[in-house]
C-alpha atoms as a printed R data frame, in Angstrom:
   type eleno elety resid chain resno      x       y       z
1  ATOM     1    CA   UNK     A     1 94.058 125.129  94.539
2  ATOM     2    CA   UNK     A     2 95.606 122.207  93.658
3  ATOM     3    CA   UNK     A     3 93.461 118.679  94.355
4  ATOM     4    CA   UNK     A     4 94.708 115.168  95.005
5  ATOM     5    CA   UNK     A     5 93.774 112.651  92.237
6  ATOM     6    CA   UNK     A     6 90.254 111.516  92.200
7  ATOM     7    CA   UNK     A     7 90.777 108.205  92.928
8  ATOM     8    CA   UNK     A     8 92.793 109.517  96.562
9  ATOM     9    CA   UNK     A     9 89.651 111.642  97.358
10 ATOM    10    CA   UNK     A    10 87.792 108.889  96.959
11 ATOM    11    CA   UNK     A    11 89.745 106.408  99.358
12 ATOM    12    CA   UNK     A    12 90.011 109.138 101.524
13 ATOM    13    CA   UNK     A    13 86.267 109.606 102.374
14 ATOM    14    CA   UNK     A    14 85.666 106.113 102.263
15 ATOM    15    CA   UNK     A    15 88.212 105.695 105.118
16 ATOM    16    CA   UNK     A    16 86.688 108.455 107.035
17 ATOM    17    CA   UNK     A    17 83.309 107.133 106.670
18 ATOM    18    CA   UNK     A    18 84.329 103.825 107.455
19 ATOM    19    CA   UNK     A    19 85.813 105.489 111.075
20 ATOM    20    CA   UNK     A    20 82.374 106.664 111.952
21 ATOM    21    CA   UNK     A    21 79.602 104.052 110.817
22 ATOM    22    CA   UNK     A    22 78.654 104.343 114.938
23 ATOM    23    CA   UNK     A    23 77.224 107.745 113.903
24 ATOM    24    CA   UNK     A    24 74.753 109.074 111.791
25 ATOM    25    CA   UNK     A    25 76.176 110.624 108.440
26 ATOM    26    CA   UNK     A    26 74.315 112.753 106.690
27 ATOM    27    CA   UNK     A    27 74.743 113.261 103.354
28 ATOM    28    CA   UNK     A    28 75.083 116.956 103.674
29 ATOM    29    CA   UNK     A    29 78.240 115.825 106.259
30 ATOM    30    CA   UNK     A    30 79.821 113.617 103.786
31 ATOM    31    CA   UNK     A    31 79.535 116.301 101.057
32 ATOM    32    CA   UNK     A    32 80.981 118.645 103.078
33 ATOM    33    CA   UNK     A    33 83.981 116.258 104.170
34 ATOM    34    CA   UNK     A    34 84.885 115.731 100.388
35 ATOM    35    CA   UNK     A    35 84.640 119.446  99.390
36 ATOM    36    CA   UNK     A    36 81.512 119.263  97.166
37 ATOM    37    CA   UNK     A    37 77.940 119.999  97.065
38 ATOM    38    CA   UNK     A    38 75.519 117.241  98.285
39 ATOM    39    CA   UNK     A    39 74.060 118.068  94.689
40 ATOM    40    CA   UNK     A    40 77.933 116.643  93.293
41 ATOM    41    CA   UNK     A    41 78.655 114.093  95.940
């Protein structure tokens, strides 16, 4: 499986996260929207 570059992972959840600061994020939900483990996020 091939992965976009780090750096477009990263933009990518921050723009997601900044779509939803109304709700509560968990960090088990933010893991889970960047494809790792809460352990690696």
């Amino acid at each position: 499986m091939d992965r976009p570059p780090a750096s477009d992972r990263i933009a990518d959840i921050l723009a997601w996260i900044e779509e939803r600061l109304d709700e509560p994020l968990t960090l088990a939900c933010l893991a889970d929207r960047a494809g790792l483990s809460p352990y690696h996020f």
